[in-house]
GUVEXNU-293134 format. One record per residue (C-alpha): residue in one letter; x, y, z. Coordinates in steps of 0.02 Angstrom, whole numbers, plus 32768, in hexadecimal, padded with zeros to 4 digits. Layout:
<pts>
<aa:a px:X py:Y pz:Z> $
...
</pts>
This chain:
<pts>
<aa:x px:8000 py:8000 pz:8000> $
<aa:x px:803A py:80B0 pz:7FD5> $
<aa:x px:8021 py:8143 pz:8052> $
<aa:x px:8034 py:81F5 pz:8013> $
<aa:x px:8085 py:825D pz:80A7> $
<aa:x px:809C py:831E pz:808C> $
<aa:x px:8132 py:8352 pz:80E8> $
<aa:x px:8185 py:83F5 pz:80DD> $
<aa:x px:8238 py:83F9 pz:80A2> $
<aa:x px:82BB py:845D pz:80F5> $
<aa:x px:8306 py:84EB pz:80BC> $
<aa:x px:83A8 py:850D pz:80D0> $
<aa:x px:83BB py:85DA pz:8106> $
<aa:x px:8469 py:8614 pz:810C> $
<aa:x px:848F py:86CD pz:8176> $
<aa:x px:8484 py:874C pz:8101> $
<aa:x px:8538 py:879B pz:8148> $
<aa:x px:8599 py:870E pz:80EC> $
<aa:x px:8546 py:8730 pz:8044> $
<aa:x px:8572 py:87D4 pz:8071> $
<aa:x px:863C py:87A2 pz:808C> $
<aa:x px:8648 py:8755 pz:7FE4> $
<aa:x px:861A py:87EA pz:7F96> $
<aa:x px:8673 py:8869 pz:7F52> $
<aa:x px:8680 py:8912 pz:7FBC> $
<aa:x px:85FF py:896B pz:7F3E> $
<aa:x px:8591 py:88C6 pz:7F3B> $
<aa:x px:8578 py:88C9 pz:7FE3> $
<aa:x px:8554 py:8971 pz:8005> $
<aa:x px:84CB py:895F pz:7F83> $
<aa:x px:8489 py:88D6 pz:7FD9> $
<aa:x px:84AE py:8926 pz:807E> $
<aa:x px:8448 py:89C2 pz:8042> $
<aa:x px:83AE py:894A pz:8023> $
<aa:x px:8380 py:8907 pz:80C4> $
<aa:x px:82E0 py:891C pz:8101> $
<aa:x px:8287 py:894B pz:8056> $
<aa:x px:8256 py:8876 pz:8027> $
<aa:x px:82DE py:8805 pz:8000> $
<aa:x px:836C py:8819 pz:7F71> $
<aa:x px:839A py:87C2 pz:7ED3> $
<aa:x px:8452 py:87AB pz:7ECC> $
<aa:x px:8487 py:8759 pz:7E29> $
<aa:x px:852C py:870D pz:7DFC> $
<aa:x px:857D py:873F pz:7D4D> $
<aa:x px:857D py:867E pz:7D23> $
<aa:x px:84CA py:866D pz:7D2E> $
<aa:x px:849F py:8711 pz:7CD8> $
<aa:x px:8519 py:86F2 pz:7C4F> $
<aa:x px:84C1 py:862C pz:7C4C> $
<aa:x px:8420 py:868C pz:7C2A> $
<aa:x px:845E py:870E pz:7BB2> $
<aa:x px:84B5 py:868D pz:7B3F> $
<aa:x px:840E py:8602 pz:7B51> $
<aa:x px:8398 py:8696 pz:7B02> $
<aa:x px:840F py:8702 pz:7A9A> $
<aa:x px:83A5 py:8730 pz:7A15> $
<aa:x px:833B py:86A3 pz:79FF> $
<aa:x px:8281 py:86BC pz:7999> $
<aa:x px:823A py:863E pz:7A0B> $
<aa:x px:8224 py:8640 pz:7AE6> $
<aa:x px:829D py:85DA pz:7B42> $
<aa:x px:82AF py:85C0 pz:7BF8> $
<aa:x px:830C py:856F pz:7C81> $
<aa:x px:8314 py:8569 pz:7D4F> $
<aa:x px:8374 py:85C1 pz:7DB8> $
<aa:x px:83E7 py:8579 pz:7E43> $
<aa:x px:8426 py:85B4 pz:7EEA> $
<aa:x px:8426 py:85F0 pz:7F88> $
<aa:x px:83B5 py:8643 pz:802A> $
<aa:x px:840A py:86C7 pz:8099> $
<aa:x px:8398 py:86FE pz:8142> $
<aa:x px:83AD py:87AC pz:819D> $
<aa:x px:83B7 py:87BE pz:8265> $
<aa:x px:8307 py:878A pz:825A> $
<aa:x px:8314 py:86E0 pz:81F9> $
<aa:x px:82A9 py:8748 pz:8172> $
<aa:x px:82EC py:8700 pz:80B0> $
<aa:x px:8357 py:87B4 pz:8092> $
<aa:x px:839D py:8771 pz:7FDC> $
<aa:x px:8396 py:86E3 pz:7F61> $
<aa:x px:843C py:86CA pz:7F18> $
<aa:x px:8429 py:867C pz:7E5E> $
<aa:x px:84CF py:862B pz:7E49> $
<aa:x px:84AA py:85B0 pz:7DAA> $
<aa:x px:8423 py:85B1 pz:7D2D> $
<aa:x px:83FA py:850D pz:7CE4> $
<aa:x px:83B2 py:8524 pz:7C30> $
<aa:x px:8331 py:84A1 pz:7BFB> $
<aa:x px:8365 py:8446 pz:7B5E> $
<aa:x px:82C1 py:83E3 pz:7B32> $
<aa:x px:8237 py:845E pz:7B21> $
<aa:x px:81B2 py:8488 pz:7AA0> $
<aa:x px:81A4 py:853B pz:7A8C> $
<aa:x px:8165 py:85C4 pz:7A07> $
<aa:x px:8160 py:8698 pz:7A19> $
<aa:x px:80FB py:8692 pz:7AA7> $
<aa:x px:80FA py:85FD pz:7AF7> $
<aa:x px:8171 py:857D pz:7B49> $
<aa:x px:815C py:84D3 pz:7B9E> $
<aa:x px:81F0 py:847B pz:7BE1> $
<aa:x px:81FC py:83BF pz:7BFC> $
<aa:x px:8213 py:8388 pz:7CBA> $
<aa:x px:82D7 py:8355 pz:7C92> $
<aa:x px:830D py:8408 pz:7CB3> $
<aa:x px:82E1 py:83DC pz:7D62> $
<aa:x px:835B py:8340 pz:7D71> $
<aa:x px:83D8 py:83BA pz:7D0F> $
<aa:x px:83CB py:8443 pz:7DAE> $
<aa:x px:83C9 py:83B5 pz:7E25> $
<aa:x px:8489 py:8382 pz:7DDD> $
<aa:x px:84B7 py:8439 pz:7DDC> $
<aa:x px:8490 py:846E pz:7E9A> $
<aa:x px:851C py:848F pz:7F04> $
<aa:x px:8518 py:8449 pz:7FAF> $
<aa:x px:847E py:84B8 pz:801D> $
<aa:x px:8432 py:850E pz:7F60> $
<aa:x px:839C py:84ED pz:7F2B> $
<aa:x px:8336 py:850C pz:7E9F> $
<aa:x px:8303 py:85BF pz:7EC0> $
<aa:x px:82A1 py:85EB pz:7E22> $
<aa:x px:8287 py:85F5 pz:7D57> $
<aa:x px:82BA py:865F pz:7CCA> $
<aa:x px:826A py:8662 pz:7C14> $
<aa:x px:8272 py:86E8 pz:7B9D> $
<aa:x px:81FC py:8749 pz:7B39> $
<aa:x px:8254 py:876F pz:7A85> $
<aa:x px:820C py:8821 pz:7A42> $
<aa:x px:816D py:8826 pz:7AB3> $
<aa:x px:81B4 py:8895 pz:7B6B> $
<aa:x px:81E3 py:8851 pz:7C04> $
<aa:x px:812C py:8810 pz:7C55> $
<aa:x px:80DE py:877A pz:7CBD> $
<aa:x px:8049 py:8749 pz:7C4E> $
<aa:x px:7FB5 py:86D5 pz:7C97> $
<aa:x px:801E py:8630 pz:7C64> $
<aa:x px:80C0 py:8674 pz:7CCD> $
<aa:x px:8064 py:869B pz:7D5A> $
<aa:x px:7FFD py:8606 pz:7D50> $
<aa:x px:80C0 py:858F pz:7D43> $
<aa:x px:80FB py:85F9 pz:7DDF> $
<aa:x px:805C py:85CF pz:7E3B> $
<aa:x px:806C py:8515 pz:7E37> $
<aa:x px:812D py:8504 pz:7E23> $
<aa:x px:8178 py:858F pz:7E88> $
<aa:x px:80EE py:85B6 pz:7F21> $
<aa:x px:8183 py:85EF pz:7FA6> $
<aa:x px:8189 py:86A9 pz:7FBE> $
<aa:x px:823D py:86B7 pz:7F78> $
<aa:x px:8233 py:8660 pz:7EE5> $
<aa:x px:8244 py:86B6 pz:7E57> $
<aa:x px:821A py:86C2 pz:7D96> $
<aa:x px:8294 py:8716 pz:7D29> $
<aa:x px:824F py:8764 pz:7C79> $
<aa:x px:82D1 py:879C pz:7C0A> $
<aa:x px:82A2 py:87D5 pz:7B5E> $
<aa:x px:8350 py:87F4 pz:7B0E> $
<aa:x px:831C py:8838 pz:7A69> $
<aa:x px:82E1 py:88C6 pz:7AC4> $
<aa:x px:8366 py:88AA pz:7B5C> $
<aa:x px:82E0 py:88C7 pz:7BD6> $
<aa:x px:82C6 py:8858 pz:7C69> $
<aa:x px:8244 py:884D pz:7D09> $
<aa:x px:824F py:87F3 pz:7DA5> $
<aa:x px:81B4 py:87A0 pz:7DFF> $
<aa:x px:81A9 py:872B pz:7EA8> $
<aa:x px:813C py:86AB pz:7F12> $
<aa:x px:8099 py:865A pz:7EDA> $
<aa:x px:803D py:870F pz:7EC0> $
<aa:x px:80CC py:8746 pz:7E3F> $
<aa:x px:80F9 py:87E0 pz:7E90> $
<aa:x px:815A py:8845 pz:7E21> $
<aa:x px:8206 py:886A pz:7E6C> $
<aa:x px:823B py:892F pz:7E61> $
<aa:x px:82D4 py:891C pz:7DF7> $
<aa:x px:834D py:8996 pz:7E87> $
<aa:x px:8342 py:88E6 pz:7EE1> $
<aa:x px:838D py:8876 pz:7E6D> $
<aa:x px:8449 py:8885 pz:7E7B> $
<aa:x px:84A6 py:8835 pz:7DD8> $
<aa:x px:855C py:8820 pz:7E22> $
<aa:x px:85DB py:884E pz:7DB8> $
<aa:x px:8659 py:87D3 pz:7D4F> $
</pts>
């Protein structure tokens, strides 16, 4: 007989002063300069450049998750979601406004977390139509990324414009709280 048991995972929550120490001195006064306004977006040159090089110019949306870490204030509050990796998906179906990626890109993040990451949210672009969450992205974040820190990343990089959204509700991130760390 099988028995279904929901049981909460936990989350590993680092202190947000050593995400702080590995930065670099105008990093982390950025970050530093953030607290208290809703938690930051701190994302590593490798995973933006991942991103960048996945979408570059293509006619069609693509996608990918994201993969990293949790960093808690005095408070144990989340304070910032570091994206260190981003894992694009290489089986998908996809056209000019629409994407739908095949469940391996999940086994592909799973081999690419470091020890304590996990997979903190999504990216997909949106060639020649703006930076947006339509009905279909909010309805994917909804019933793949419900925690309050997860994020979606839109990028559409014919007209380099990207937005920023978190939790189940899609809240739209203001972009002075995403900090993309230099190379």
């Amino acid at each position: 007989m099988i028995e279904w048991r929901e049981e909460k995972t936990a989350i590993g929550i680092a202190p947000l002063a050593r995400l702080a120490e590995s930065l670099a001195a105008p990093d982390a006064l950025r970050l530093a300069s953030l607290a208290g306004r809703g938690f930051a977006v701190v994302v590593a040159p490798a995973a933006r450049e991942t991103v960048a090089g996945h979408l570059a110019m293509e006619p069609d949306e693509r996608g990918g998750l994201l993969c990293g870490s949790l960093y808690a204030d005095e408070r144990g509050a989340v304070a910032a979601v570091a994206v260190r990796a981003a894992v694009p998906a290489v089986d998908f179906s996809s056209s000019g406004v629409s994407l739908r990626m095949e469940t391996g890109v999940w086994d592909r993040a799973r081999e690419a977390l470091a020890p304590g990451e996990i997979v903190v949210g999504w990216y997909h672009s949106h060639p020649g139509l703006g930076a947006f969450f339509s009905g279909t992205d909010r309805r994917t974040q909804a019933a793949f990324f419900r925690h309050a820190f997860s994020l979606g990343w839109v990028i559409d990089p014919l007209r380099r414009e990207e937005a920023w959204f978190a939790g189940e509700a899609s809240a739209p991130l203001p972009a002075e709280r995403v900090v993309h760390l230099a190379p």
